[in-house]
N, C-alpha and C positions, 0 to 999 in steps of 0.2 A: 101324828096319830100312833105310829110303831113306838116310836120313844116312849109315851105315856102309855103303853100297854106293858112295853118292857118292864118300864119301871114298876108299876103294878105289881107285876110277876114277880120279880124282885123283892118288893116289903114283903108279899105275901108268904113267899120263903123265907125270907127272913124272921120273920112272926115265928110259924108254925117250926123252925128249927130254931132250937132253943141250945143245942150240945154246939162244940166246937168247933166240929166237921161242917155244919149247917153257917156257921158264926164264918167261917175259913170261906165256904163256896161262897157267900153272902159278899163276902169282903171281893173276892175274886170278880163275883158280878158287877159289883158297882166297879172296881177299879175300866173293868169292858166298859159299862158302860162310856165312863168318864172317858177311855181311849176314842170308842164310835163317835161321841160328840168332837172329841177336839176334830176327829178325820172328818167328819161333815162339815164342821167350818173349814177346816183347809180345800174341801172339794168345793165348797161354795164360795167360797173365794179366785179358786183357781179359776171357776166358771164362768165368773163377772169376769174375772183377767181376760178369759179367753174371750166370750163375748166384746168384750173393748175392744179386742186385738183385730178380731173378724171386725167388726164396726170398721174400726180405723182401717184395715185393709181391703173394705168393700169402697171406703171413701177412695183410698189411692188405685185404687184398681178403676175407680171410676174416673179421676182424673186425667189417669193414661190411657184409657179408653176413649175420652174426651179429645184428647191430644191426639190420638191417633187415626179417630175420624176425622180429623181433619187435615192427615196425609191425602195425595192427591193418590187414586187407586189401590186404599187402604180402608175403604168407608165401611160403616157395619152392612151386615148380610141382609138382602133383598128379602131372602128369605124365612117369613115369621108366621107363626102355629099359634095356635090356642095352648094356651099352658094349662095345665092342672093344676099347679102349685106355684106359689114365689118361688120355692127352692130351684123349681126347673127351669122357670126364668133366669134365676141368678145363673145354675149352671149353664147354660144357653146361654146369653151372655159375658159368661169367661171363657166359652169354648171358643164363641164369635171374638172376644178381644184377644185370647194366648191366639186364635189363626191372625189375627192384625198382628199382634206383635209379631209369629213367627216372619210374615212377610215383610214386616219393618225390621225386623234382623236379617235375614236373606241381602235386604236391599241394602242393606248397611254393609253387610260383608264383602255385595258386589261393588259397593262404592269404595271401602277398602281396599278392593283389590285393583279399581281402576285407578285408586288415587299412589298404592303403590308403583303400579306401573308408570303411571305419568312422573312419578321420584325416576323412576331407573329412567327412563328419559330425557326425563331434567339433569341427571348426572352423566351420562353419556352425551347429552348437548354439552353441558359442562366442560366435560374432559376433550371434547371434537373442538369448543371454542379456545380451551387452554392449547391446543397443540396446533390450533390456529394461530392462534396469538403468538404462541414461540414460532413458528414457521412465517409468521408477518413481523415479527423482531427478526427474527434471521435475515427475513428477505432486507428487512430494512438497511439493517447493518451492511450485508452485501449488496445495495445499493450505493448506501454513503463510500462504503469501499471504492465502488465501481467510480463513482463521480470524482472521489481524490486522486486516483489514478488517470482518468481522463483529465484533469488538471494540471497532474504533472507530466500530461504526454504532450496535453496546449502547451504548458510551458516551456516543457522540451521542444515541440514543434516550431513556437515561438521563436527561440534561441537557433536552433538550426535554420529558422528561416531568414533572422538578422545574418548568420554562419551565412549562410547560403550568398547574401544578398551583397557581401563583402568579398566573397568569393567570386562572383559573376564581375562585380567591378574590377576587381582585381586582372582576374580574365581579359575583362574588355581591353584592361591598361595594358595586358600584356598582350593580347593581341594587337593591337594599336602599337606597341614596341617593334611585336615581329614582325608586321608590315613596313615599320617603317625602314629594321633592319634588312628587308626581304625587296623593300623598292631600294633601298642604298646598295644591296647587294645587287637587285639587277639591273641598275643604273648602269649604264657604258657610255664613252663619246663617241665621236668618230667626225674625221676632218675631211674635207679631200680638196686640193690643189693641184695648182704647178709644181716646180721643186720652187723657185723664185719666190711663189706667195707664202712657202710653208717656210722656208727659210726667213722670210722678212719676220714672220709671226714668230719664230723663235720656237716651231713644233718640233721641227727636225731640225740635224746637222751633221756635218761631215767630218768623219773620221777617217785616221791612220792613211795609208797611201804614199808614194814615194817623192819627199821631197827635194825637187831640183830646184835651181837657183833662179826661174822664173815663175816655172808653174809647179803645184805639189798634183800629181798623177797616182792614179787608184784609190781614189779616198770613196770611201763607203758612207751611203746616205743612212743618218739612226737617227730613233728618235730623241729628243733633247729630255736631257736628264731631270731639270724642270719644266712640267707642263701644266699648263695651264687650263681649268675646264670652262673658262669664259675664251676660249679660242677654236671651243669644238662644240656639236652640236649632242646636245644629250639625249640618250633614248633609255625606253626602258623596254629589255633584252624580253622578258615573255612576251610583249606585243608585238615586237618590231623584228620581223625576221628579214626584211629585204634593205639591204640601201641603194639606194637608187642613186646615179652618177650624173652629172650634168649631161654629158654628150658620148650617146653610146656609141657611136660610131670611134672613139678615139680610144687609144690603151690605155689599162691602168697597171697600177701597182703598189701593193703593201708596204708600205717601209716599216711597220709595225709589227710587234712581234705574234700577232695571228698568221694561221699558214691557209691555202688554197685548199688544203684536203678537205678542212670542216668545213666549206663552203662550195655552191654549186653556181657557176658564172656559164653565159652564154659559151665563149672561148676562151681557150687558153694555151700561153705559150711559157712554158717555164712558170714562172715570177711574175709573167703580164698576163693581163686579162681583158675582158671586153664586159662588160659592165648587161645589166645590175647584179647585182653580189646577193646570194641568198643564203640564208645560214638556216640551214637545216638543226643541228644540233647544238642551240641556243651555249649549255654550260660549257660544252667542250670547245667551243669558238673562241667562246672567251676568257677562256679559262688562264690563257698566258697574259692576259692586259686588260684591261678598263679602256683605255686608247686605242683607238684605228685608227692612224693614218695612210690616207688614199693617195699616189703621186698621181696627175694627171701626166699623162705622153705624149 
C-alpha cells in the first residue's frame, strides 16, 4: 500500500514539474524508489533465511531436548503454567532444556574429571607395576645367581667330601700303620730259666774269664748275640707290667741288659732278686733291649 502511494506522489510531481530541477528530483525519486524495493526484497529474503534457520533450530533444539529427557535425573521440569503465548512456551521450554543441558554438562565435566583421575591412576599403577616388574627381574636374576652359586658350593662340597672321604681312609691306613708300628714298638720277650736251660736254648753264653789248662775260670754269663723270638715269650709292654717267676721263693737274675733300678721286686741283693718283677716305667725298662733274660738260682 506505501509503495503505490509513493509512487503516486511521485508521477504526480513528475507531471506538474515540467523545468529541470523538478525533471532532476523526479529522476532522484524514482532512482529511491527502485533502491527501497531492491532493500525490501533483500530484507524479505533475509526473513524467510531467518525463519528457516529458527525452523531448523527449533527442530534440533527439539532433538536434544529429546535426547536429554531421556538422561536419567535430567527429565523436563515438573513444573508447568498456563502460558499466554506459543512464544512463552517455546521460551519456557529452552530455559527448561539450556537448565538440562547446563546439568548434562556439569555431569560431563564431572565425568571428565573422574575419568582423568582414574588416567593418573592407571599411570601411577602403571609406573608401581613397571618397577615391580624391574624389582621381580632383579629379584629373579639374584635368584638364578643365588642358585648357580649354591651349585657350585654342592659341587665344591661334593669334591671336598670325595677329598674328605680319601683323606679319612687314608687316616685309617695310617692309623692302622701306627698301631702296628706302636704294637712292634711295644712288643718285648722275656725268658726265664736255669743257666743249663738258657744255655741249651742258645739265649745266653759265656764270656772271657781266665783260661787254664782244665777249666776256663771267670767267664761272664751274656746274652747270645743271636737270639731268637721263638725261644722267648712275647708281651706287649703297655699291658704287661709284672713278670711273674716260677718259684718265688728261689733267687733270680738278669743276665740281660735291663738293670734292677727301673723295676720294683719283693727283695734284693745286688744283681739277685726275689721275684715277681714289676716294671713301673714301661719305656725306660726297656729301653736297653727287646730281650729279658731271667737266670733262675
Amino acid at each position: 500500500m506505501r509503495n503505490r502511494l509513493l509512487v503516486s506522489s511521485l508521477l504526480l510531481v513528475a507531471v506538474s514539474c515540467t523545468d529541470t530541477r523538478a525533471r532532476q528530483r523526479a529522476d532522484s525519486a524514482t532512482a529511491l524508489v527502485t533502491q527501497q524495493r531492491s532493500l525490501l526484497g533483500k530484507l524479505s529474503a533475509e526473513r524467510d533465511s531467518v525463519s528457516q534457520t529458527l525452523a531448523d533450530a527449533n527442530l534440533f533444539i527439539g532433538r536434544i531436548d529429546s535426547s536429554i529427557s531421556r538422561v536419567k535425573g535430567l527429565g523436563p521440569s515438573k513444573s508447568k503454567k498456563a502460558a499466554e503465548s506459543g512464544i512463552e512456551d517455546q521460551l519456557r521450554a529452552r530455559k527448561d532444556m539450556l537448565r538440562r543441558v547446563d546439568a548434562l554438562v556439569e555431569r560431563a565435566r564431572a565425568t571428565a574429571r573422574e575419568v582423568t583421575e582414574l588416567k593418573k591412576q592407571h599411570e601411577q599403577l602403571l609406573a608401581a607395576n613397571g618397577q615391580l616388574t624391574d624389582e621381580n627381574r632383579a629379584l629373579k636374576d639374584s635368584i638364578a645367581s643365588d642358585v648357580r652359586h649354591i651349585a657350585e658350593l654342592m659341587a665344591s662340597v661334593d669334591q671336598q667330601a670325595q677329598t674328605i672321604v680319601l683323606l679319612q681312609n687314608r687316616i685309617d691306613e695310617l692309623g692302622r700303620e701306627v698301631e702296628v708300628v706302636r704294637s712292634e714298638f711295644a712288643k718285648a720277650y722275656y725268658v726265664v730259666g736255669t743257666e743249663d736251660e738258657l744255655l741249651e736254648k742258645g739265649v745266653i753264653t759265656r764270656e772271657g774269664g781266665t783260661n787254664l789248662l782244665v777249666h776256663r775260670f771267670g767267664r761272664t754269663l751274656v746274652p747270645a748275640r743271636d737270639l731268637k723270638p721263638s725261644e722267648f715269650t712275647a708281651i706287649d709292654t703297655r699291658a704287661v707290667h709284672t713278670i711273674s717267676l716260677p718259684d718265688s721263693t728261689r733267687e733270680y737274675q738278669i743276665v740281660s741288659r735291663q738293670s734292677l733300678d727301673d723295676a720294683k721286686v719283693t727283695a734284693r741283693d745286688g744283681a739277685k732278686f726275689h721275684g715277681p718283677l714289676q716294671i713301673a716305667e714301661a719305656d725306660k725298662f726297656w729301653a736297653t733291649s727287646k730281650y729279658l733274660i731271667i737266670i733262675q738260682r
